[in-house]
N, C-alpha and C positions, 0 to 999 in steps of 0.2 A: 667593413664600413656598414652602418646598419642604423637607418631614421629611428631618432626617439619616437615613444609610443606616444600615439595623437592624444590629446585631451580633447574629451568628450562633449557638447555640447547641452542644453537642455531640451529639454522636453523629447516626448514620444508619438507616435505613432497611431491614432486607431480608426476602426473603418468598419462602417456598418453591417451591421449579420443581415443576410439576407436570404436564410435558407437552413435546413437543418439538416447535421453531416451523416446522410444516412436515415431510411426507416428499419423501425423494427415492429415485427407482429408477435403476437402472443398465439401458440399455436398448443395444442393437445391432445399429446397421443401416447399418453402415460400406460400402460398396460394394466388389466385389474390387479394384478401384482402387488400395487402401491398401496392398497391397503392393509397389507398386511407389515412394510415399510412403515407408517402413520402410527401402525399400535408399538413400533419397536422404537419410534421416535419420541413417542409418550414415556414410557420407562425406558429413554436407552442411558447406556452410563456415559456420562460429561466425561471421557477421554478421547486424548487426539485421534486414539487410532478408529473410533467411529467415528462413518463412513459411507451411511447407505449412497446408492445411486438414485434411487428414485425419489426423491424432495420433492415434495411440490412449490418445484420455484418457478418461472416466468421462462420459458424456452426462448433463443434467443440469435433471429436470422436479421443478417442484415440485407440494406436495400437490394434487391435483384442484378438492379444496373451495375453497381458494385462486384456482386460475384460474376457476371455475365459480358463485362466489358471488353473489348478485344483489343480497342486501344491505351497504354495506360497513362495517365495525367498525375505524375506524383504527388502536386496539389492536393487534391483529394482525398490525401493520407494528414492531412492537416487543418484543410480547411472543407464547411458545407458546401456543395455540389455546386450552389449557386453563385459563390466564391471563384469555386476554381478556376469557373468555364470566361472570365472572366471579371472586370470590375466595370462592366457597364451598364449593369442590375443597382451596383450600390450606388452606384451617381445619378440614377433617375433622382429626379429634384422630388422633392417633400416628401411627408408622409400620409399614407393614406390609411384611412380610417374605415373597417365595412360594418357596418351593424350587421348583427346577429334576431334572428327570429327565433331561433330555439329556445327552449325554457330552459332557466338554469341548470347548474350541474350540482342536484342534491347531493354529492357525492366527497362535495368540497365544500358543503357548508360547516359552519359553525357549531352546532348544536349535533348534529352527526358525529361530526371529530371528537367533541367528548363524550359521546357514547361509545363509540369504538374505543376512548382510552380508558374510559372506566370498565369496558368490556376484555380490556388486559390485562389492565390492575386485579382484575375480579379472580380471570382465570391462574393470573401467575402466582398470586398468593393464596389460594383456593385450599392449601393441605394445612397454610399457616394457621387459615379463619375456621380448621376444622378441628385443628390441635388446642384453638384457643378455649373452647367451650369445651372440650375434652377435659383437657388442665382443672379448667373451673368447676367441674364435675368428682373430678377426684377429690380436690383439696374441701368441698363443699361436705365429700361421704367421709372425710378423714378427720376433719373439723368435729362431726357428729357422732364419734367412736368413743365411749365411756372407756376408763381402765380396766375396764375388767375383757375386750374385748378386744383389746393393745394386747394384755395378758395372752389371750389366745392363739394370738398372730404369734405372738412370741414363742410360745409354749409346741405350734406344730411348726417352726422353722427348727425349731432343737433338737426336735424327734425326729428330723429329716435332715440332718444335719450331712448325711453322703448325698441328698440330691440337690445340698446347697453348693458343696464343694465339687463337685462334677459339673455344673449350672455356673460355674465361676470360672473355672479349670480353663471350660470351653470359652465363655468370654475373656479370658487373660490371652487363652491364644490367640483366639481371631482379633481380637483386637492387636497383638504380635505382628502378627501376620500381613495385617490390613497397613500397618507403621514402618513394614520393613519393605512392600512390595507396593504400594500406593509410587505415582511418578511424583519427584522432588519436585518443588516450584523454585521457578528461573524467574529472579528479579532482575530488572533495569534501574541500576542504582542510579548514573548518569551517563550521559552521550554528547558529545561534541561536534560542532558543525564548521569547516575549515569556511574562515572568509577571507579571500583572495586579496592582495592590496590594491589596494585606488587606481597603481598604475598600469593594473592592466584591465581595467574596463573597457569595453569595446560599444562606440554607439554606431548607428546604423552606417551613418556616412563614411567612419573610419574603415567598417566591414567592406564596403562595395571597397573605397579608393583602395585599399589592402588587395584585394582581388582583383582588381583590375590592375592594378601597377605589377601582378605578379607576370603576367603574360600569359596565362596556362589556361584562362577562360576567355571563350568568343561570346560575341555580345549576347546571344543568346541566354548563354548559361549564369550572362551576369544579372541578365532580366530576370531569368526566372530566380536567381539569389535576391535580388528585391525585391521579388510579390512575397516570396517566403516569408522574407522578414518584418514586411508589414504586416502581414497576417495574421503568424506565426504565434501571438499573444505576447513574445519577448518585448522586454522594456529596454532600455538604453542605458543599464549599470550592469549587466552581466561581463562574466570575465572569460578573456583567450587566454591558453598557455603564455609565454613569453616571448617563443620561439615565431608564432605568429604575427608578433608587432615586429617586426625585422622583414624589409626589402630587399632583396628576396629575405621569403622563409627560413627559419634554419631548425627542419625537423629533424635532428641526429640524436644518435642516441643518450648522446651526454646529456641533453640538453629534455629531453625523454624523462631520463632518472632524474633528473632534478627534479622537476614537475613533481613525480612520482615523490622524492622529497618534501618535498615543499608542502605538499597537503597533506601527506599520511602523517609528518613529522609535527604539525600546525595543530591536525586535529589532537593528537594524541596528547601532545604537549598541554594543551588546554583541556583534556580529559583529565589525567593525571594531577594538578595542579588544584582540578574545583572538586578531587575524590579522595585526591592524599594518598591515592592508593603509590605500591611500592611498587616498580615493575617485575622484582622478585616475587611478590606473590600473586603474580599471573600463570595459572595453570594453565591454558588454553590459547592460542589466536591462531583466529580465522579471517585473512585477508581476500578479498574479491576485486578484481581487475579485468573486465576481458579482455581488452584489445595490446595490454602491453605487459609481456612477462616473460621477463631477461633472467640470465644466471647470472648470480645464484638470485632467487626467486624475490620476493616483494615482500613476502612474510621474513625470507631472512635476513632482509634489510631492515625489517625491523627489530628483532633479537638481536642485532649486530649493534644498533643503535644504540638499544637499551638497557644493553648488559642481562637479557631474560634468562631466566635459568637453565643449564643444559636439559631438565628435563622436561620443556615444552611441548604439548601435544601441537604443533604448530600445522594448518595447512593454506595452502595457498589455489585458491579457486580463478579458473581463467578461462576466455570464452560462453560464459553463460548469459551474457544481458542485462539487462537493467532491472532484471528480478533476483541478481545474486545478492543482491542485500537483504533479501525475507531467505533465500538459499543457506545464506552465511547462517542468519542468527539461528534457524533448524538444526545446523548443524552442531551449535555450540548448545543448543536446547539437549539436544541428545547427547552430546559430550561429558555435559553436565549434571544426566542422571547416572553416568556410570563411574564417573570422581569426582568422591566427595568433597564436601567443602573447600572450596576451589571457588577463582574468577577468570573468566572470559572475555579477551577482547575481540570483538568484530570491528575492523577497518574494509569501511566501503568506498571504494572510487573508482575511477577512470580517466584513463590518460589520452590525452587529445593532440598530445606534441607530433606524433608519428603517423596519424590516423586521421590526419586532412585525406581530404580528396581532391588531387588538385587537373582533373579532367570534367570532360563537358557532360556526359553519362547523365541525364536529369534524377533518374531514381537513387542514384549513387549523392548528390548534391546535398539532398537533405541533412544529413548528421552533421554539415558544415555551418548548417544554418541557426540548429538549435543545440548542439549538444556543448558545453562548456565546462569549465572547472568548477570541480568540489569535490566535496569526502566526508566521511561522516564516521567516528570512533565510540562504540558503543561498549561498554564494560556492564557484563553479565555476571550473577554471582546466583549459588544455590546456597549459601548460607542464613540460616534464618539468623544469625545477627545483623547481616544485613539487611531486612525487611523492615527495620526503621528506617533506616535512610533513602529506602530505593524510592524511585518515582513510579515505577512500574512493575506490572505481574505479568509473565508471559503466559493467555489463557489456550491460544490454539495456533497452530501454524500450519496451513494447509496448501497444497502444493499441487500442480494441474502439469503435465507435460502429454504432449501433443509432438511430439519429434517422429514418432511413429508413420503418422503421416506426410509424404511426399512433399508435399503444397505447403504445409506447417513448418515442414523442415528447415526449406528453403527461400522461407518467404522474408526471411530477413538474412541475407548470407555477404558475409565477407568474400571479394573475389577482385578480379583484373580486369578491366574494360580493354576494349578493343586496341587501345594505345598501348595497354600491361599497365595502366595505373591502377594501385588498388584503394579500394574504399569498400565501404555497406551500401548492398543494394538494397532496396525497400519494391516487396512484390507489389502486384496488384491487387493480390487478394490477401493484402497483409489484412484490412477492417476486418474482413469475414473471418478470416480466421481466429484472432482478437474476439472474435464475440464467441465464437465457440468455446474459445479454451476461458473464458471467463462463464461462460454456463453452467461449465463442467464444474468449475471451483465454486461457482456459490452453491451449486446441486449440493455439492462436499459439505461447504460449509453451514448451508442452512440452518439444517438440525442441531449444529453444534452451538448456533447462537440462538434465533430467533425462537419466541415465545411459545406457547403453547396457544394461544389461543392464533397465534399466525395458521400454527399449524391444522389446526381445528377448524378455522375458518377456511382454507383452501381444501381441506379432504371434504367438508360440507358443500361445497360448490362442487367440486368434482363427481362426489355421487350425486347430485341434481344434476347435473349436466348429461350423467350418462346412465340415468336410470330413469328422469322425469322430463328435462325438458332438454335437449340438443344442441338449442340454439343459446344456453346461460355460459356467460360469460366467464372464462377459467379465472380464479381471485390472484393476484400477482402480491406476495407476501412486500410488506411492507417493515424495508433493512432497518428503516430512520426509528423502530421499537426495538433492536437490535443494537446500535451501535450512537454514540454520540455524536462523535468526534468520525471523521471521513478523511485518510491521506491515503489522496489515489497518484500514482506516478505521474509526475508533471512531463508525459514525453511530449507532449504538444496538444495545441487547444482542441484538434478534434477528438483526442481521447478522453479529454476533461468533458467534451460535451458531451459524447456518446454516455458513458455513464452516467454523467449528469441527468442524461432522458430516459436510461434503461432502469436505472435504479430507483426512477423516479426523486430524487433528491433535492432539494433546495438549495438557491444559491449560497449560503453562508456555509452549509454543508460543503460547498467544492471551493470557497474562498480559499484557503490555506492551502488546495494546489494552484489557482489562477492566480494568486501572490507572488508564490515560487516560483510558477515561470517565469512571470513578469521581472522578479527580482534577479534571480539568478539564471535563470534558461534551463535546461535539459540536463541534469548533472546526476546522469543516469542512476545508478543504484541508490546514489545518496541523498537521491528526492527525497524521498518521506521522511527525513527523518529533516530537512527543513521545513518542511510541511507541520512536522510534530512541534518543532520548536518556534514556528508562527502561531499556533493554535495556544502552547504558553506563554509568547510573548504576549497574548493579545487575555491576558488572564481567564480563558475559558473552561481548562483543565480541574473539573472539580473532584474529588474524591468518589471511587467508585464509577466514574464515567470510563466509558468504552469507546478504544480505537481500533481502528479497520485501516489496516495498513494491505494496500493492493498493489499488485506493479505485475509490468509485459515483461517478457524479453526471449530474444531469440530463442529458437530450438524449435518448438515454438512453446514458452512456459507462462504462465499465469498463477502469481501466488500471493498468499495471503497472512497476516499476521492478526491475531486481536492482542490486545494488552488492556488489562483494568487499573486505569488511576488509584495509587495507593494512600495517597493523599490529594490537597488543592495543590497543584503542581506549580512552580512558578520557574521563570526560567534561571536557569546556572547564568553565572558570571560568562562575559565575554560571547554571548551569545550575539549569531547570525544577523538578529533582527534588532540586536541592543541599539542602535543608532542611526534606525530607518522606521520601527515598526508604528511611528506616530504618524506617517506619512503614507500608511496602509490601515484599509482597504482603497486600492487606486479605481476610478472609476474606467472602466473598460465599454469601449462601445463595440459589440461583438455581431 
């Protein structure tokens, strides 16, 4: 016997920001080393596997209190400081207003801003503007050549006729050579995003009564399940498993693999359908799951499914986090240079059915509060006939792990509390760690994107700083010349802010994750790629624009995708946000 699933009521939740989740300083202790990294950054070659360490990017510690705390407040893993400690900071009545005496901040005006972007434009096209008058130089001395001086050009190519063919010999090979061992380009023809049906949306009141009718939480645990969820940035149309709306629960395994059905089979289904593709001519699938993977595995549920060929390079990824969705597509990225013409699918999820927590543990609480249903099927292909159709070009994918360390390792670990229930703990020093292992990755990734005159400008400050003046300010490279389009992992609003202030970025820049939350909640691996498909629901996707796909996840890992718009992207049929996205951007009081 088991209550129908509640219907949902209207409206949402929000509550005023009153602090900001974490400082961070800009610190410099680069070794002279780096400049010789700077002149390798100038002529390095545009492939994944460079890498230097010394970038001059923005080193990146967080608040003190934070690494130094002895007591831990899980809060704080989600919401600003001034948040956690309570909500009797956001209810002080008005607003208050302080004037400032300072003189402006030349820094942010107008007339600066396009100095600095003509001073990009200047440097990034700087070989084009030097080839142009070149050009015009030849064709001007070639224009000016009488026949009789044609004749002569002619006449000593004849007579040198072995060192025309030796001069050819050699460019026929290296050009060979350059075609056969150059890395193949991985397109993202199209991707699908599973949307859950109506009936299992969950709003706030249904979450507490469900928890509380369960018996397994004391009032404590159900309180601090409510500041979570007001905070949290989630809205009131995100979806639970199934297994969840039933009094009691019924987290078994049947009920497990269906979930695991239900969205791998949903997503896929509406992939296949808006690509025509045959599932016969899939060479490759790489599925990712951490917390739930049964025999026979997820991936051969899905070749079971869909009749795939016996000769599938098929794997099946478990335990890695909400970063094994940038994990997966690497791995089909490299799959894909070594057979040929071939497609790829990546299926990313996570299953929630089994992987309640249903103990009072506070650190352990959290993934209860935000993590929910979704998946996301992505079809990769290295065939250049498909580079008409694709949306995307896979330019770099870069990959941060930090498991090495103690603290990193375990700073997000599956285990048993005190009772033997099991969930995900969430450390204390999960922030700090998070900022380290995202330093590491854009150190990685800097050179592989950002401009030349970024670069120029931070190695110029740097020798001021440590050859003239001490006290000049390190230049913190600016990403938003870098990239368009921003889908950072929606795991909760304090990871949305913290980048938000580390990268220094713009609200509209972090809209397409604070929508996602809102919309869906925490639908680990398969954020970004609802992230990707708000940014073209909302028609921003223009040709040649660049996305920066980022995400955490245990171990501790930090990884990163870029992809270059190969057209004006518009969204596929059946899309995520096809029947909500008029109704977004939702105003957020934060």
């Amino acid at each position: 016997m088991h209550a129908a699933p509640h219907k949902i009521g209207d409206g949402s939740r929000a509550h005023a920001r009153t602090g900001a989740p974490g400082s961070l300083y800009v610190v410099d202790d680069r070794p002279p080393a780096f400049v010789l990294g700077v002149v390798v950054v100038v002529v390095y070659n545009r492939r994944n596997s460079f890498s230097p360490v010394s970038f001059p990017t923005s080193l990146i510690t967080f608040d003190s209190q934070i690494q130094s705390s002895k007591s831990f407040d899980p809060t704080r893993l989600l919401l600003p400081p001034a948040m956690s400690s309570g909500a009797s900071s956001a209810s002080a009545g008005g607003v208050q207003i302080h004037t400032s005496r300072r003189l402006p901040d030349f820094l942010q005006s107008v007339n600066l801003k396009y100095v600095k972007l003509g001073y990009h434009y200047l440097l990034t096209h700087f070989f084009t503007l030097l080839l142009v008058p070149s050009m015009a130089v030849i064709i001007v001395q070639a224009s000016q050549m009488n026949p009789e001086e044609i004749n002569q050009l002619w006449l000593h190519l004849k007579y040198n006729l072995v060192s025309v063919i030796i001069c050819s010999a050699f460019l026929v090979f290296g050009s060979t050579v350059y075609i056969m061992t150059r890395p193949r380009s991985v397109y993202l023809v199209d991707y699908s995003c599973y949307k859950p049906p109506e009936h299992l949306q969950v709003k706030y009141h249904q979450f507490m009564e469900h928890s509380k009718l369960t018996g397994d939480f004391d009032e404590s645990s159900l309180e601090f399940q409510r500041k979570i969820l007001e905070r949290s940035g989630l809205g009131e149309e995100t979806y639970a498993p199934e297994a969840m709306h039933y009094i009691p629960p019924r987290p078994s395994m049947a009920a497990a693999r269906e979930e695991a059905e239900q969205v791998m089979y949903g997503a896929l289904d509406n992939l296949f359908a808006n690509t025509n593709i045959k599932p016969k001519d899939i060479g490759i699938l790489v599925v990712n799951c951490s917390l739930f993977n049964p025999t026979p595995s997820l991936s051969a549920m899905i070749v079971n499914k869909y009749k795939l060929r016996g000769n599938i390079k098929s794997f099946n990824l478990g335990g890695m986090g909400c970063s094994a969705g940038v994990i997966a597509v690497d791995l089909a990225k490299d799959m894909l240079q070594v057979h040929r013409n071939t497609c790829a699918v990546v299926v990313s999820t996570e299953n929630i059915t089994q992987n309640w927590y249903f103990g009072n543990k506070k650190s352990m609480l959290i993934p209860n509060c935000l993590f929910r249903v979704g998946g996301a099927a992505v079809l990769l292909s290295n065939k250049s006939s498909d580079r008409r159709r694709a949306k995307y070009k896979l330019v770099h994918v870069v990959r941060t792990h930090r498991g090495a360390d103690d603290k990193a390792f375990r700073c997000v670990y599956q285990e048993q509390d005190d009772a033997g229930k099991t969930g995900v703990s969430l450390s204390k020093d999960l922030m700090a760690i998070a900022g380290g292992a995202l330093k590491t990755n854009i150190t990685t990734l800097g050179p592989l994107v950002l401009p030349i005159s970024e670069q120029l400008l931070f190695f110029a400050t740097l020798v001021a700083k440590k050859f003239f003046n001490a006290k000049v300010k390190p230049y913190i490279p600016d990403f938003k010349l870098a990239f368009d389009h921003f889908c950072i992992h929606a795991g909760g609003r304090a990871v949305i802010d913290e980048l938000e202030k580390n990268l220094q970025l713009l609200p509209i820049h972090v809209e397409a994750s604070r929508m996602t939350l809102h919309r869906f909640g925490n639908t680990p691996s398969s954020s970004i790629w609802y992230e990707l498909a708000y940014t073209e629901a909302k028609g921003r996707m223009r040709r040649g624009n660049r996305v920066w796909q980022i995400a955490f996840g245990s171990g501790f890992k930090c990884n990163s995708a870029v992809w270059q718009a190969l057209r004006n992207v518009t969204p596929s049929p059946n899309s995520p946000w096809e029947d909500c996205i008029h109704k977004y951007p939702v105003q957020l009081m934060l």
